[in-house]
N, C-alpha and C positions, 0 to 999 in steps of 0.2 A: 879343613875338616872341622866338623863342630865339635864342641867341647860341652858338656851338659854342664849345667849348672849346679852348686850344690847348695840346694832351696835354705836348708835350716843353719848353714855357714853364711847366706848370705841375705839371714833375717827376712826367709822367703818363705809363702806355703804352696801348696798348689791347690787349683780350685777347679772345679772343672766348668766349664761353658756354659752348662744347665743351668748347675747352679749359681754360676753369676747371672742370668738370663730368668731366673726366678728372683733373685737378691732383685732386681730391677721390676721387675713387674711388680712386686710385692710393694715395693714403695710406691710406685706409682701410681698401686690400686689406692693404697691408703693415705698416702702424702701428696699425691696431688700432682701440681708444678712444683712443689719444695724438692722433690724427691732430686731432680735435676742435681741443686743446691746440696745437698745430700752426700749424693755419690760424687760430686765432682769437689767438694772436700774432703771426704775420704782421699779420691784421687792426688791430691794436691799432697796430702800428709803422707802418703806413702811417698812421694817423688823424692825425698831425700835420700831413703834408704834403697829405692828403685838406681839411683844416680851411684852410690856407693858399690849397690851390687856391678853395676857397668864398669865401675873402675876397678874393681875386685878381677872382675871378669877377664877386661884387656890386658891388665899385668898379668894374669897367670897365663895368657896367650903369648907375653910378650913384648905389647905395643906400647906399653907405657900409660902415662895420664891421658884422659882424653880431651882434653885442653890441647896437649903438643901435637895431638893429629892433625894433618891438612883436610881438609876441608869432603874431598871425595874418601879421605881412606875414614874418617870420622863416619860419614857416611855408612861404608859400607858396613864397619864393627859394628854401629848401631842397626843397622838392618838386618845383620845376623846375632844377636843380640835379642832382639825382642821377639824370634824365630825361634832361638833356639830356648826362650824362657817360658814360649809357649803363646804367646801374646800374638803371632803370625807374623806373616809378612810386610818390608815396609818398602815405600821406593819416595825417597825425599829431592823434594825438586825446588822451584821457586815459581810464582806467578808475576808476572810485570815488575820481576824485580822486587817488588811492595812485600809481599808476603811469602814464609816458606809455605812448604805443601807438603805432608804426609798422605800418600796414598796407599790406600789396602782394599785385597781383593776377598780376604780372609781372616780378619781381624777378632782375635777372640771375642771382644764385649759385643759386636754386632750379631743382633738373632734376626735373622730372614723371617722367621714364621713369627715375627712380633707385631708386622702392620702399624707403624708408629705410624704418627703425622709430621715427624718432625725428626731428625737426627736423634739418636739417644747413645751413641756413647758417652754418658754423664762422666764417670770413671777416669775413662781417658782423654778425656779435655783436661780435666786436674791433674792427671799424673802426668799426662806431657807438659802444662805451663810449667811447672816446680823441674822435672828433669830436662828438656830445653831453656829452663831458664836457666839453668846453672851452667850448664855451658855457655850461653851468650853471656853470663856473670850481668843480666841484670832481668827483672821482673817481664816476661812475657806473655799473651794474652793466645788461648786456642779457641778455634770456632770450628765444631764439625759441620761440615754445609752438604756430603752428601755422607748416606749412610745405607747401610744393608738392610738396616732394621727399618725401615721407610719407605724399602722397594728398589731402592738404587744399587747399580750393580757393584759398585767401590762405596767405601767408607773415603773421604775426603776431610783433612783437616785442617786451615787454615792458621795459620805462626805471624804471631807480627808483637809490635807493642802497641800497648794500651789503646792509644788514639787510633794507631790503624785500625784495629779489629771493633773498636768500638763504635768507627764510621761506618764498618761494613753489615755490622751488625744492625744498624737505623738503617740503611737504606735497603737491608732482604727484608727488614720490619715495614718498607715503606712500599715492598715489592717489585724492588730491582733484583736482578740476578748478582750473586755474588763476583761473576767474573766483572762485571759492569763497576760495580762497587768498588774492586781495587784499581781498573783503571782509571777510576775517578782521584786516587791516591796519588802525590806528588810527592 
């Protein structure tokens, strides 16, 4: 059963969709490509207290740190977890091995009636490197490759480190398909 969250015990606020969905367009009107750079530091500096709140979270359920969870029950806490914080849905998998994969069909930062050209959960590419990075306990690198806000029917986010994601990143720059990209990965 889920357990709500108690936002101002857990250095949380709530925001609603719009308004993060305006917070984004608004930079974008006026900052450009920075805006990216922007939000996705924001994102990164909340992952600390985002990471505390998860472990606030599973202790008062019971589970203990989220380091001692194996690997699927890790999984599922975190999936209900950013469910029940309001952030949506998650379902975390792997691609060839190479990279994790966060997929969402519901994802708060994605706005459907925004017509990007490009991915733009800015937000949460930062706040997941900082809170999956602290689980893996070293520096991780996220890349959204499909998004809502773009037309696609999931948000897709790609996990790896530095080198991986930064190959993957040249060669959708070079107009390979992301899935091509990581089995180029050894």
């Amino acid at each position: 059963m889920p357990q709500s969250i108690d936002l101002a015990r857990h250095q949380m606020v709530a925001l609603t969709r719009g308004s993060l969905a305006a917070l984004r367009a608004a930079l974008v009107r006026d900052a450009g490509l920075a805006a990216a750079s922007y939000l996705q530091e924001a994102g990164y500096a909340g992952g600390e207290q985002l990471f505390a709140s998860f472990t606030a979270w599973l202790e008062a359920q019971g589970f203990g740190a989220p380091e001692d969870l194996d690997v699927p029950t890790f999984e599922q806490r975190a999936t209900e977890y950013f469910r029940d914080a309001g952030w949506g849905s998650l379902t975390i998998g792997t691609l060839r091995d190479a990279v994790a994969t966060l997929d969402t069909a519901d994802w708060a930062e994605a706005d459907p009636g925004a017509n990007l050209d490009h991915p733009g959960c800015y937000l949460t590419t930062g706040m997941f490197a900082d809170f999956f990075g602290r689980i893996a306990d070293h520096p991780l690198a996220v890349l959204e490759v499909e998004c809502r806000s773009a037309g696609a029917a999931r948000c897709r986010f790609l996990i790896g480190n530095a080198e991986v994601m930064g190959h993957v990143y040249d060669e959708m720059g070079a107009g390979t398909s992301y899935e091509t990209a990581v089995e180029a990965v050894e």
